[in-house]
Backbone as CSV, one residue per row, in Angstrom:
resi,resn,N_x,N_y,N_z,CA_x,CA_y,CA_z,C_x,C_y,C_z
1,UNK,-33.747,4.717,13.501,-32.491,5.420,13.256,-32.715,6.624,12.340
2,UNK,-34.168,7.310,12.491,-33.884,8.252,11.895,-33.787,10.127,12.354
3,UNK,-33.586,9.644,13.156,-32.611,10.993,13.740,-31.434,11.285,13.545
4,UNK,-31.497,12.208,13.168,-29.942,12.651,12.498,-28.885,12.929,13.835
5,UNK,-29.584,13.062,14.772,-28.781,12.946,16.328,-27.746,11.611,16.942
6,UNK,-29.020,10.952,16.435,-28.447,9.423,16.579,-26.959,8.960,16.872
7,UNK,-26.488,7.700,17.055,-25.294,7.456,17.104,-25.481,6.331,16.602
8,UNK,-24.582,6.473,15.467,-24.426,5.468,14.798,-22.857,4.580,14.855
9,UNK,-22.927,2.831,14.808,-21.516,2.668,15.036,-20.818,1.689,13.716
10,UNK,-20.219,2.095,13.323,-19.567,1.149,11.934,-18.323,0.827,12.138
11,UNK,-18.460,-0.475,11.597,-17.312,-1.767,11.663,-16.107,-1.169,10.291
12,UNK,-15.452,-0.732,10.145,-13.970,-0.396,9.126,-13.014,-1.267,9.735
13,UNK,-13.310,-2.379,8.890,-11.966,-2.954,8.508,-11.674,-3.652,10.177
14,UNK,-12.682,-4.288,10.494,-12.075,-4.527,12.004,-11.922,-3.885,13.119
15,UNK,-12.493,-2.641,13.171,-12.246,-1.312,13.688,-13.735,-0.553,14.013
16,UNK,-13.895,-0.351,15.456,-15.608,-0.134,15.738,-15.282,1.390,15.942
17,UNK,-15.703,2.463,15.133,-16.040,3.652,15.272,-17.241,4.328,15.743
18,UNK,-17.518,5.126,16.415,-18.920,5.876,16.663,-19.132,7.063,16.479
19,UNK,-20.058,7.436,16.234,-20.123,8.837,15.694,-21.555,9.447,15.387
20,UNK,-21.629,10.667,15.343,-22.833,10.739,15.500,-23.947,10.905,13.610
21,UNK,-24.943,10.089,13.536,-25.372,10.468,12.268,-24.996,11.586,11.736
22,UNK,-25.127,12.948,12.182,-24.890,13.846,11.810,-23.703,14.097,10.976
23,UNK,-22.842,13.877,11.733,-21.706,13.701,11.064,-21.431,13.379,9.343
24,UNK,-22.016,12.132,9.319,-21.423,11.354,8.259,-22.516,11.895,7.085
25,UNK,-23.752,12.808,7.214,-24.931,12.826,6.174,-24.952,14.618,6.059
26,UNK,-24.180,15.470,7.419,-24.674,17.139,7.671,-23.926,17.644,6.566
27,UNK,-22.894,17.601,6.712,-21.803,18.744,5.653,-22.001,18.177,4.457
28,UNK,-21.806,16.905,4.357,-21.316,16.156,2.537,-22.286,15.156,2.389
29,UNK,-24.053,15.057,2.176,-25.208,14.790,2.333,-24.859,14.166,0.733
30,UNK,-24.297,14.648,0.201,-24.379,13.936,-1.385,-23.164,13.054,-1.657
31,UNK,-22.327,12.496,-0.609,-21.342,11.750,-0.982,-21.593,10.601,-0.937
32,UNK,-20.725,9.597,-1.822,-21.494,8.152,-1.696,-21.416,7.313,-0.183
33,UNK,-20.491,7.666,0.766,-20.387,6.930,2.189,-22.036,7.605,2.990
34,UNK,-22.324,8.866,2.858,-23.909,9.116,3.785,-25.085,8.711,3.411
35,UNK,-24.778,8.677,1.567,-26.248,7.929,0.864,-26.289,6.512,1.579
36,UNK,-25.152,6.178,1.691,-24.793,4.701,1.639,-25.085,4.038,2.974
37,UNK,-24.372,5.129,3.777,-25.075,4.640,5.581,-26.707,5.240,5.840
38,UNK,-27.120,5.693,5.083,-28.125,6.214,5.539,-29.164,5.191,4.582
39,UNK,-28.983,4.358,3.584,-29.556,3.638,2.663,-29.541,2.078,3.640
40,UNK,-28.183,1.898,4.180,-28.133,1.008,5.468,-29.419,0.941,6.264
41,UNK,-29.120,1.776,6.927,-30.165,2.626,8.191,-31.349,2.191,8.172
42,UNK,-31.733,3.004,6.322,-33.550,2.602,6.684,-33.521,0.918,5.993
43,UNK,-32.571,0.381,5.598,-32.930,-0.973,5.167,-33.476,-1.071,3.649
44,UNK,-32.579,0.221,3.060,-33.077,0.307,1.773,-32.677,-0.542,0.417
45,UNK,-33.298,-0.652,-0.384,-32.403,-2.148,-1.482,-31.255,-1.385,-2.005
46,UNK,-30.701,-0.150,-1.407,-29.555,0.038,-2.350,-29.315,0.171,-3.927
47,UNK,-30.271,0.443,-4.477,-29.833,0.211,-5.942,-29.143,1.430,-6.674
48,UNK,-28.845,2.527,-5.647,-27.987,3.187,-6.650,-26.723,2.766,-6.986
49,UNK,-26.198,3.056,-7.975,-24.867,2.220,-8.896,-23.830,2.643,-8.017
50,UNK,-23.961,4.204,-7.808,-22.893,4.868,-7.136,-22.600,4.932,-5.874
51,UNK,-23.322,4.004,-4.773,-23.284,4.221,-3.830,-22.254,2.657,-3.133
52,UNK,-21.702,2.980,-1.728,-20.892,1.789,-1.257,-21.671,0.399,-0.898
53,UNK,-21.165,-0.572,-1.469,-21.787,-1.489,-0.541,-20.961,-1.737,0.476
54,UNK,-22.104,-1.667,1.699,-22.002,-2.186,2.832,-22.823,-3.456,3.520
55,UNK,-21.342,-4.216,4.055,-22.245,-5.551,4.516,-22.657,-5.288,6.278
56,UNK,-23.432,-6.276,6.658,-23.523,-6.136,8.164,-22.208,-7.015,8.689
57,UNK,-21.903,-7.036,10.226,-20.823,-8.062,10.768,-21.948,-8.593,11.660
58,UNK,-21.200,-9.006,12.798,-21.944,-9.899,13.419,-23.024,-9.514,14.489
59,UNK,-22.678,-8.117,14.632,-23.743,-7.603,15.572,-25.048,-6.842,14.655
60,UNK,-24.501,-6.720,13.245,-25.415,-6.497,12.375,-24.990,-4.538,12.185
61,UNK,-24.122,-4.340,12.555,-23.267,-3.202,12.485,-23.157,-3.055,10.926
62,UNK,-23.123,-1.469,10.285,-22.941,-1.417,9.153,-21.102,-2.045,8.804
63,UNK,-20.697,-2.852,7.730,-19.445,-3.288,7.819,-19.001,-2.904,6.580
64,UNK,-17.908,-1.758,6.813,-16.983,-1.496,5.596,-15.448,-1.896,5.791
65,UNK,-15.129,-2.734,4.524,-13.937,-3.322,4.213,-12.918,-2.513,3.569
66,UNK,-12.143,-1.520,4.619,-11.696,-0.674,3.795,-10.673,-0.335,5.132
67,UNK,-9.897,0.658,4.826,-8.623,1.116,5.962,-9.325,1.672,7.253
68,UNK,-8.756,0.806,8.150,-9.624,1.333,9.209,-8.981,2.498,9.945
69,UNK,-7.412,3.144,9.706,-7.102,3.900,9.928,-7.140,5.604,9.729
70,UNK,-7.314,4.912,8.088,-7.645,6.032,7.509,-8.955,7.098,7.419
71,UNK,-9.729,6.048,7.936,-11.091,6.639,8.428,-11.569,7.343,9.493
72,UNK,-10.274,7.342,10.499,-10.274,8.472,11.442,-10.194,9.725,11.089
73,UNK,-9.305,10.056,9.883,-9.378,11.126,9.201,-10.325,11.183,8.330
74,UNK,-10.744,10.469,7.855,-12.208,10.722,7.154,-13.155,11.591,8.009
75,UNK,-13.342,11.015,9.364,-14.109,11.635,10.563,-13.625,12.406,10.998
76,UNK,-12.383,12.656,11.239,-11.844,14.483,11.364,-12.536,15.598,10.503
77,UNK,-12.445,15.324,9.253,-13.124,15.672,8.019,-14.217,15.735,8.531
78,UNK,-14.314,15.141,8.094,-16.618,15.355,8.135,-17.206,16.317,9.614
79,UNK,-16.277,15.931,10.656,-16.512,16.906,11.676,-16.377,18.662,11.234
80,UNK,-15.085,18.491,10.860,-14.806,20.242,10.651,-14.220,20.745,9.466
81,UNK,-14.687,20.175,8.580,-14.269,20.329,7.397,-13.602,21.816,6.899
82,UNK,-14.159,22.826,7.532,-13.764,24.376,7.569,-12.556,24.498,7.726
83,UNK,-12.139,23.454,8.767,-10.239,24.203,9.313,-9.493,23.113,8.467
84,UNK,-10.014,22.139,8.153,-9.038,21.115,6.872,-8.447,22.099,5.970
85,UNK,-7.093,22.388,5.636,-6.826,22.969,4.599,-5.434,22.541,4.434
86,UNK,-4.504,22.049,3.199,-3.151,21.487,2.744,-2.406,21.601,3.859
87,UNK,-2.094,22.740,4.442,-1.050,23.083,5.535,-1.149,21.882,6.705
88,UNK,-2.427,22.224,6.864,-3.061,21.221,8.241,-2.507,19.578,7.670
89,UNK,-2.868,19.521,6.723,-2.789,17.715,6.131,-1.554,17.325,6.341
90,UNK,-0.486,18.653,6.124,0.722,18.000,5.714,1.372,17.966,6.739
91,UNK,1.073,18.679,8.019,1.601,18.352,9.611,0.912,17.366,9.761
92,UNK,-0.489,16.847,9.559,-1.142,15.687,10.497,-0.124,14.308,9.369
93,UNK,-0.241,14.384,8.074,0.355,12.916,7.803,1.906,13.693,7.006
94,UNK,2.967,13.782,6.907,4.241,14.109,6.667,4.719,13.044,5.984
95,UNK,3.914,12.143,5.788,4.666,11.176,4.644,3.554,11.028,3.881
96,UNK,4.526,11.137,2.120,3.334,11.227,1.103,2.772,9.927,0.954
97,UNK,2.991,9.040,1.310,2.034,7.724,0.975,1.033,7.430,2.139
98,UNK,1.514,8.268,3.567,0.167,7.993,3.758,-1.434,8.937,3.062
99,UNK,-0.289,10.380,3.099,-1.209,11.253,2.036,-2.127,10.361,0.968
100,UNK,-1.290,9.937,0.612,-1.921,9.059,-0.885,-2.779,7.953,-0.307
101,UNK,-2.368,7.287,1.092,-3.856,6.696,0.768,-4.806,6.833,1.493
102,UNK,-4.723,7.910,2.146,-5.955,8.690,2.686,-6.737,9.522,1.057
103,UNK,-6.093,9.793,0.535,-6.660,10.503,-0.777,-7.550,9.155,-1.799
104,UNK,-6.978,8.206,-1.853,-7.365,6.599,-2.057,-8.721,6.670,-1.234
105,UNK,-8.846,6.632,-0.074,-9.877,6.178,0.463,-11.043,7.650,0.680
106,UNK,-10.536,9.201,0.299,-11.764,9.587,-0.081,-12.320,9.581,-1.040
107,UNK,-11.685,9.480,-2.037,-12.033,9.039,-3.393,-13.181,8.013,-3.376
108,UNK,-12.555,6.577,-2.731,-13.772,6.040,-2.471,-15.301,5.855,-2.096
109,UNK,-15.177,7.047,-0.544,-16.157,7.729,0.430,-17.132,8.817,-0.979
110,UNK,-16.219,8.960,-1.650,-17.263,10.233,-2.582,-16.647,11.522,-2.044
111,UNK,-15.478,11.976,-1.694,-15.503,12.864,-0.973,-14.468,14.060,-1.790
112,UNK,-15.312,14.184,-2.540,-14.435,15.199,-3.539,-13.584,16.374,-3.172
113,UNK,-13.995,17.128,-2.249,-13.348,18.366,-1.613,-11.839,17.750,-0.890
114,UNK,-12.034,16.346,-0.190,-11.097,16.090,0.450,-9.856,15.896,-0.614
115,UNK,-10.725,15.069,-1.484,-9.184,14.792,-3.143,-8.984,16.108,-3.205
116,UNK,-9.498,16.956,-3.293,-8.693,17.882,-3.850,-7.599,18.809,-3.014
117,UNK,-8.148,18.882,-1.657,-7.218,19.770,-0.918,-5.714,18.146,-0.732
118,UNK,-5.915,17.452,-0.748,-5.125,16.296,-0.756,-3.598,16.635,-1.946
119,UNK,-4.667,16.695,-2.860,-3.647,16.855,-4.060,-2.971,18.232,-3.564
120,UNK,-3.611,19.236,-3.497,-3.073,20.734,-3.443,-1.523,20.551,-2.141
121,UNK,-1.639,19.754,-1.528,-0.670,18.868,-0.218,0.563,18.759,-0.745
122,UNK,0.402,17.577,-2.357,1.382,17.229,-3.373,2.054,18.716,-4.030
123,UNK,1.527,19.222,-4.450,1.577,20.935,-5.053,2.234,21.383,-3.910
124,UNK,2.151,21.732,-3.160,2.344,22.712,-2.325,4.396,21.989,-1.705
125,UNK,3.683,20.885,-1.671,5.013,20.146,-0.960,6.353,20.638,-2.114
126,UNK,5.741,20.175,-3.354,6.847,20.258,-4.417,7.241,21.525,-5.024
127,UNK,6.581,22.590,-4.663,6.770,23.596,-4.883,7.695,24.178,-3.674
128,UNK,7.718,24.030,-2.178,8.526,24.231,-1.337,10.225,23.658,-1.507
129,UNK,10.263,22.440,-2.527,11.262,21.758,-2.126,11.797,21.899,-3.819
130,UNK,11.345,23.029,-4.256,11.564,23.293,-5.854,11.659,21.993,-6.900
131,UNK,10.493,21.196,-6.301,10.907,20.080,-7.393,9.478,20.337,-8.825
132,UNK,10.371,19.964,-10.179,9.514,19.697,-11.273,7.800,19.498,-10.746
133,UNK,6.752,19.704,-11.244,5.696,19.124,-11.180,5.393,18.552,-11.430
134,UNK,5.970,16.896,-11.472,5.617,15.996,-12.510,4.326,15.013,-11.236
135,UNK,2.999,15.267,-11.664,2.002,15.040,-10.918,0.668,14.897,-11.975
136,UNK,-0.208,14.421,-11.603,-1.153,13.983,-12.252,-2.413,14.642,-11.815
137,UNK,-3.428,14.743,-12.530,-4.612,15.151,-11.344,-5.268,14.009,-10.810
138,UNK,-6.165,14.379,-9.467,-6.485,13.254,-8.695,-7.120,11.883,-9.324
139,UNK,-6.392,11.066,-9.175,-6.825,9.900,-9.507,-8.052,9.325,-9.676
140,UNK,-8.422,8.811,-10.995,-9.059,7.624,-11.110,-9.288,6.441,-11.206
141,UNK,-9.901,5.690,-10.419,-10.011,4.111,-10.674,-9.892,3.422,-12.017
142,UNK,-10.820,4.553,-12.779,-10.982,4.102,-13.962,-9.359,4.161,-15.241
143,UNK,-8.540,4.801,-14.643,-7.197,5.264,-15.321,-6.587,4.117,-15.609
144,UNK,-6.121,3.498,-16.823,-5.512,2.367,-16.919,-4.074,2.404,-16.503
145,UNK,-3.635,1.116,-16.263,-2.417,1.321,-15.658,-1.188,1.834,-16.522
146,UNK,-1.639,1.555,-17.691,-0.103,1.377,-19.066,0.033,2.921,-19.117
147,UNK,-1.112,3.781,-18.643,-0.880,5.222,-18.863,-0.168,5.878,-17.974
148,UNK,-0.056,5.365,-17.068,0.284,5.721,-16.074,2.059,4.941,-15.855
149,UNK,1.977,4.317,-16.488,3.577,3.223,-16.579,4.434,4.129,-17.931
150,UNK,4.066,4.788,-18.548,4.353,5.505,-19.615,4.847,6.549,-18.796
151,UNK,4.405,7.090,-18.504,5.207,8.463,-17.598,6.418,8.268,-17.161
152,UNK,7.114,7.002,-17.010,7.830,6.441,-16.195,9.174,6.693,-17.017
153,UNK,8.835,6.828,-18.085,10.317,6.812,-18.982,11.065,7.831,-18.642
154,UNK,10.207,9.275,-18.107,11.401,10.602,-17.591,10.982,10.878,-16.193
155,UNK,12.108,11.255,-16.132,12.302,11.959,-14.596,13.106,10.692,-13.765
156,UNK,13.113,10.798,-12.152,14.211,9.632,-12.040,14.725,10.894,-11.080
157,UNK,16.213,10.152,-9.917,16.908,9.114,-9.774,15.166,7.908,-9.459
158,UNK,15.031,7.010,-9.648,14.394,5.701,-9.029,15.169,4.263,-8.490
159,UNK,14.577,4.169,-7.578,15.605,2.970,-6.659,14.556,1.971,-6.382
160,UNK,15.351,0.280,-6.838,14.375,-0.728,-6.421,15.381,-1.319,-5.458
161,UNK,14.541,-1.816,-4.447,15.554,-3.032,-3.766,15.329,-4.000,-3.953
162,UNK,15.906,-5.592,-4.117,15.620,-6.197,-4.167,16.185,-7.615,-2.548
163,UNK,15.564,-8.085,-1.989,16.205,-8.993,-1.026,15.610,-10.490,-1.029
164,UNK,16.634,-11.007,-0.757,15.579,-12.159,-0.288,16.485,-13.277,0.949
165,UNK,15.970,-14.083,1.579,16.355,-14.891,2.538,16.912,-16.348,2.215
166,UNK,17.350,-16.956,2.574,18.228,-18.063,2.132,18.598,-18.960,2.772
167,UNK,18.187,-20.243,2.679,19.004,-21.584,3.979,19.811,-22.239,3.262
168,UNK,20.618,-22.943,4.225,21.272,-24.101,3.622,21.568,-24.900,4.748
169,UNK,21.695,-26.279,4.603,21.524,-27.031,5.912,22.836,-28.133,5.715
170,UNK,23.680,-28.533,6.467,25.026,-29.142,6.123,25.325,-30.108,7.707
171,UNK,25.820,-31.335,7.084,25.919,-32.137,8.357,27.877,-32.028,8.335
172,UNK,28.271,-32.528,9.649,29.490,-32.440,10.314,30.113,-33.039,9.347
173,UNK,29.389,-34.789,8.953,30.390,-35.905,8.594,30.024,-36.150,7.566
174,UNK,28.873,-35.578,6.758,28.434,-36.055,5.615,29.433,-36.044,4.193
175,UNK,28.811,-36.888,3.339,29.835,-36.893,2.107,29.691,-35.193,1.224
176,UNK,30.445,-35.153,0.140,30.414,-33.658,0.029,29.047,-33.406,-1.238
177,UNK,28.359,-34.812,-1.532,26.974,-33.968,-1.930,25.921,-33.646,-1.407
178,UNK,26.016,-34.180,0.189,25.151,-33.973,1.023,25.589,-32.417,1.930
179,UNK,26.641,-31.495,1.512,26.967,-30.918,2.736,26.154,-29.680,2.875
180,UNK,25.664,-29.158,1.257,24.879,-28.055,1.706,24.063,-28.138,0.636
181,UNK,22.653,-27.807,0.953,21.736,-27.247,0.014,21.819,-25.504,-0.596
182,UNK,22.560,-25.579,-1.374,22.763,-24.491,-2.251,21.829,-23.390,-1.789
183,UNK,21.990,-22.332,-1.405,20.935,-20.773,-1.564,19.351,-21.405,-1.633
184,UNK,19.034,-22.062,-0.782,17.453,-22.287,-0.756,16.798,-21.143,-0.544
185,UNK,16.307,-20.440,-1.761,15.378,-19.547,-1.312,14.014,-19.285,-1.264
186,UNK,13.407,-18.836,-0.443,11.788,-19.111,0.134,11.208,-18.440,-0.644
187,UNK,11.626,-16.622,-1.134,11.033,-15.426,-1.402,12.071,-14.447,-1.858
188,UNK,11.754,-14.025,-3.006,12.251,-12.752,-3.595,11.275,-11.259,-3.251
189,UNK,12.016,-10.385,-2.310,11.115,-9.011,-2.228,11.129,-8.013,-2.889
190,UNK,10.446,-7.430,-2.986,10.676,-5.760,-4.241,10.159,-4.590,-2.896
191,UNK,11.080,-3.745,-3.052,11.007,-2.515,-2.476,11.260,-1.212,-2.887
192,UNK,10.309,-0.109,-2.843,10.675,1.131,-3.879,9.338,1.389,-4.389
193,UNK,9.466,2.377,-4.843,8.294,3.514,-5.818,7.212,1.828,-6.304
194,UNK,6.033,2.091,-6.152,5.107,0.916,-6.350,4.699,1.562,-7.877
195,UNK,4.489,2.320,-8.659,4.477,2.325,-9.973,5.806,2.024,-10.936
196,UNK,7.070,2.152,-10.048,8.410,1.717,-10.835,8.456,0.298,-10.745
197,UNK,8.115,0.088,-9.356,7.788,-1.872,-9.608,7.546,-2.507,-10.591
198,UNK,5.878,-1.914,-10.445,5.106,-2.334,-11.590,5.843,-2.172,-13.031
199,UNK,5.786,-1.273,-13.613,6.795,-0.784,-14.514,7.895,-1.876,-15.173
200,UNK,8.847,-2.270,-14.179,9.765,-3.164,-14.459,9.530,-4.876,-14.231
201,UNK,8.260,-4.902,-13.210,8.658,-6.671,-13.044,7.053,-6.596,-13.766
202,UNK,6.192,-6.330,-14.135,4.605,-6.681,-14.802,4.650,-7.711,-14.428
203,UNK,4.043,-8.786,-15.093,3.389,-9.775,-14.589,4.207,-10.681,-13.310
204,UNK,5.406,-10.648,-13.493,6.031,-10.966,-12.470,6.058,-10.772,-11.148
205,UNK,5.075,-9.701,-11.123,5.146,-8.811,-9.512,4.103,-9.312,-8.934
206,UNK,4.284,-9.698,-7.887,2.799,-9.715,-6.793,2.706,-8.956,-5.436
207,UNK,1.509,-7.791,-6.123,1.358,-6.833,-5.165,-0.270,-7.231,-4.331
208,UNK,-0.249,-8.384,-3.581,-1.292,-8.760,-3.108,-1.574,-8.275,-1.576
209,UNK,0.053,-8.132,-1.371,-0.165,-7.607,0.071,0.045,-6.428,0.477
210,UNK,0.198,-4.946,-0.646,-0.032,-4.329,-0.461,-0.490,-3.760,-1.490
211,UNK,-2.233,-4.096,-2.419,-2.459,-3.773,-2.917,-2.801,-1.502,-3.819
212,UNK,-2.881,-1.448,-2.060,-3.774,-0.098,-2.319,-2.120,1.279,-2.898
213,UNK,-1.283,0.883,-2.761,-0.194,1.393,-3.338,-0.295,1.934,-4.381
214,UNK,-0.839,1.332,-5.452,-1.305,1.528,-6.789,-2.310,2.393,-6.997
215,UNK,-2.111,3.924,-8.489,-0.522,4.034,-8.809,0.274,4.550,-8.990
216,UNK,0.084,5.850,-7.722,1.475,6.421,-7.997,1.573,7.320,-6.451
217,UNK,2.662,7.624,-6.249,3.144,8.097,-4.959,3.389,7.566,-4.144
218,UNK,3.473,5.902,-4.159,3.189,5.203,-2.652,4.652,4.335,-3.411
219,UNK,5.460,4.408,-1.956,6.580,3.460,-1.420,5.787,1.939,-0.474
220,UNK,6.179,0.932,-1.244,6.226,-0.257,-0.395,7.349,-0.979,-0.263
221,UNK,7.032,-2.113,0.961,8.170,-2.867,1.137,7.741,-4.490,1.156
222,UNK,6.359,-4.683,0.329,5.787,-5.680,0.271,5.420,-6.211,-0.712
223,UNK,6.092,-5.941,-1.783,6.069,-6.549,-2.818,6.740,-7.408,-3.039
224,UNK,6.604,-8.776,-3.781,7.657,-9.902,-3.960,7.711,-10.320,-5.218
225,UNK,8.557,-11.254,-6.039,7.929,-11.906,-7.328,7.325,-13.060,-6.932
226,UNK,7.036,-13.726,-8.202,5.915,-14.638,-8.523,7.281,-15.978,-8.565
227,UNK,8.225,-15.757,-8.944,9.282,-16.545,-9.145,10.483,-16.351,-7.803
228,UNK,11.614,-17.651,-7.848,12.372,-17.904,-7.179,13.973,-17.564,-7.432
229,UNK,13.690,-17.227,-8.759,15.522,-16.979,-9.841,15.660,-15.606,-9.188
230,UNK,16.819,-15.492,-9.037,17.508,-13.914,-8.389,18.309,-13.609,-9.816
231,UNK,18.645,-14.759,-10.366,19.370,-13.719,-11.875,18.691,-13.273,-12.917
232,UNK,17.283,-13.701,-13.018,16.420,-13.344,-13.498,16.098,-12.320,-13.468
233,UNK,15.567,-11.721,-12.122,14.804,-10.674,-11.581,16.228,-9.869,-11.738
234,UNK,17.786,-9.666,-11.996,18.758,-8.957,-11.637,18.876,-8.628,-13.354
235,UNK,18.478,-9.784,-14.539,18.217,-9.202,-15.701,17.838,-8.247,-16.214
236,UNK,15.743,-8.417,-15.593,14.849,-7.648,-16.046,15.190,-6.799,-15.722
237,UNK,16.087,-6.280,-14.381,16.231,-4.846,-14.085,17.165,-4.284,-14.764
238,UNK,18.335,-4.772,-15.355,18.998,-4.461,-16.353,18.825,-3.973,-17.227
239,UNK,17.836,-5.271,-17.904,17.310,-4.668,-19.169,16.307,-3.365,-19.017
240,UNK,15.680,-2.785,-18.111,15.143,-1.948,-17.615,15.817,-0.627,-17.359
241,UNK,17.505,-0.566,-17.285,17.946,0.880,-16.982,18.469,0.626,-16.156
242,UNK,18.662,-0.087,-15.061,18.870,-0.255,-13.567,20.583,-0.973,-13.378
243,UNK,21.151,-0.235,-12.567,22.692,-0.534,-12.360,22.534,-1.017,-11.237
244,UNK,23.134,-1.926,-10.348,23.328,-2.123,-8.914,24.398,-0.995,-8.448
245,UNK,23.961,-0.627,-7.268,24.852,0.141,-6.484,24.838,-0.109,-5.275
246,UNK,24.612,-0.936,-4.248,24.755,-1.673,-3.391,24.612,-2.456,-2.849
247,UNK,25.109,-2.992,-1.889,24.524,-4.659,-1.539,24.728,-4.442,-0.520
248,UNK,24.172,-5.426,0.642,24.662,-6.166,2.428,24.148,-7.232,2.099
249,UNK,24.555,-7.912,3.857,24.201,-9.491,3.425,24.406,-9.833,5.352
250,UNK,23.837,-10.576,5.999,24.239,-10.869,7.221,23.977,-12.739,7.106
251,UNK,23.761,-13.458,8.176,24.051,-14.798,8.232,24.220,-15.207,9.861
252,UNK,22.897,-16.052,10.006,23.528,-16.747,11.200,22.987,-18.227,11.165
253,UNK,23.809,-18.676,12.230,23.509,-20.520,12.167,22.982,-21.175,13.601
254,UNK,22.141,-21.928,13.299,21.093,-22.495,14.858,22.034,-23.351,15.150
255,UNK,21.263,-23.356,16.419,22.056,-24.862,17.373,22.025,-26.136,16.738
256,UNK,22.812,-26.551,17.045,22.790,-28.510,16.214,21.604,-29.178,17.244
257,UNK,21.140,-29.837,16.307,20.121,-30.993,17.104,20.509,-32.089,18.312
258,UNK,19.965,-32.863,18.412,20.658,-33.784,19.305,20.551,-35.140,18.488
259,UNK,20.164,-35.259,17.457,19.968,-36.832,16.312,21.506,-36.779,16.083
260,UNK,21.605,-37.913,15.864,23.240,-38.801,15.303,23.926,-38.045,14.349
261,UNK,23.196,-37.432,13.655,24.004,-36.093,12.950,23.311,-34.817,13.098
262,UNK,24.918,-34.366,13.611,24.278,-32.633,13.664,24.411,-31.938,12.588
263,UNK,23.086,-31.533,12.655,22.486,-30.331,11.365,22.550,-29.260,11.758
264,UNK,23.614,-28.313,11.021,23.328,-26.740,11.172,22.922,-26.277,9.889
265,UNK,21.844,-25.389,10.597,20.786,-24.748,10.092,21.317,-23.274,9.889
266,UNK,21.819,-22.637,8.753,22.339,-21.517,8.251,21.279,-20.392,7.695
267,UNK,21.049,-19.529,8.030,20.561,-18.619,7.350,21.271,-17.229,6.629
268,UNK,20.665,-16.317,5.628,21.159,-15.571,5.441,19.980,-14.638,4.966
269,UNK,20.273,-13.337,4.992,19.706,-12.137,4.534,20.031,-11.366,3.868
270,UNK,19.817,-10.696,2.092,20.827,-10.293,1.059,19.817,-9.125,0.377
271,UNK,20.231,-8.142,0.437,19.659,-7.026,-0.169,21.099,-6.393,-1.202
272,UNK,20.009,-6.325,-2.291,20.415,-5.450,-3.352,19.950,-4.335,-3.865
273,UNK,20.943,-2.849,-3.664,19.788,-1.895,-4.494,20.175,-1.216,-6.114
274,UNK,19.325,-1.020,-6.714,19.357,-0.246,-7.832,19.157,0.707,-8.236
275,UNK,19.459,1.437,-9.163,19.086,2.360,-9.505,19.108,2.916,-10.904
276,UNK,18.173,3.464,-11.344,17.934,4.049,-12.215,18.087,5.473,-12.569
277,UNK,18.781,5.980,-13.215,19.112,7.709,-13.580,18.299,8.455,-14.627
């Protein structure tokens, strides 16, 4: 594999790409993703600090655990890096969080030129739409989070939602402490700005399923708490700044069984949003 002609094929995230060596080592030869496939390649021990580890999968394919989407644009990049410029970025992705985590994952790659025309995306956007510059320069891993949760005190409107789902199960003939199980709820969700999350629920929050959010620019809808109390979580936001300003709620009920007592099975769905000024 050492022709730079070659075709090389890597596993992202579940995701079989091909491409040609060239590609990934010609233009950006010093970034940590070409040291890194090319350290693959010859079967080298890897010991630079700075470089990715990559595992093999099952065909023995180089295997990176990382967005497998986002790496199409990585490879747009590395192809023609010349015509990449803010304008272009902001027609190909039009929503800033995916911006953000394509900027996330060159960061990773080593791909410095890309962070930066990335950011210039953010600039450019907020300057069209006359908003404040309240922006950071491109992110580091190494940036602790509390510094970044500090910023949080100005600027605003910010909106959390909060929802969660609910049973209750009630027989025809039963006595009246059997008739319903009170608001059984499975899951509390958090939705909104993923650094205002953080911000207001800390340890309470579990952002496991959409970790890469973190920390700043990215909207999720996959955040939940760690807990089951809804007046709790309607506190902290209180005590946090946060007014409710709207609610819905829908509800439906399953078919009865066919056992000696029929059980209906009730559900419901309840979103609350907030906001902060």
């Amino acid at each position: 594999m050492n022709n730079v002609d070659s075709v090389v094929e890597i596993n992202v995230g579940g995701h079989l790409y091909s491409t040609a060596l060239s590609t990934l080592t010609g233009k950006h030869p010093e970034s940590k993703l070409a040291r890194s496939v090319v350290s693959f390649l010859h079967q080298s021990a890897g010991n630079d600090s700075d470089s990715i580890p990559i595992l093999k999968d099952a065909n023995n394919r180089p295997f990176l655990d990382r967005d497998a989407q986002s790496f199409r644009y990585i490879l747009d990049y590395l192809r023609q890096p010349e015509i990449v410029e803010p304008t272009w970025l902001t027609k190909l992705l039009p929503h800033p969080a995916d911006r953000f985590r394509l900027r996330l994952e060159a960061e990773f790659y080593g791909l410095h030129n890309l962070v930066e025309l990335l950011f210039e995306c953010k600039v450019l956007e907020e300057a069209q739409h006359k908003a404040p510059l309240r922006f950071m320069k491109p992110i580091s891993r190494s940036v602790s989070e509390h510094s970044n949760l500090d910023r949080l005190s100005n600027g605003g409107p910010y909106f959390i939602t909060i929802g969660y789902r609910g049973a209750d199960t009630a027989t025809r003939d039963g006595p009246s402490n059997d008739l319903a199980k009170f608001r059984k709820i499975t899951r509390i969700t958090v939705s909104g700005r993923s650094d205002v999350a953080k911000e207001v629920f800390q340890e309470d929050l579990n952002d496991s399923r959409d970790p890469a959010r973190y920390p700043l620019d990215g909207y999720t809808c996959r955040y939940y708490l760690k807990h089951n109390y809804l007046e709790y979580a309607f506190e902290t936001l209180a005590k946090k700044g946060f007014e409710l300003v709207s609610s819905c709620s829908s509800g439906a009920k399953t078919m009865p069984t066919l056992s000696k007592e029929e059980y209906k099975q009730w559900t419901t769905y309840m979103e609350y949003v907030f906001c902060r000024l």
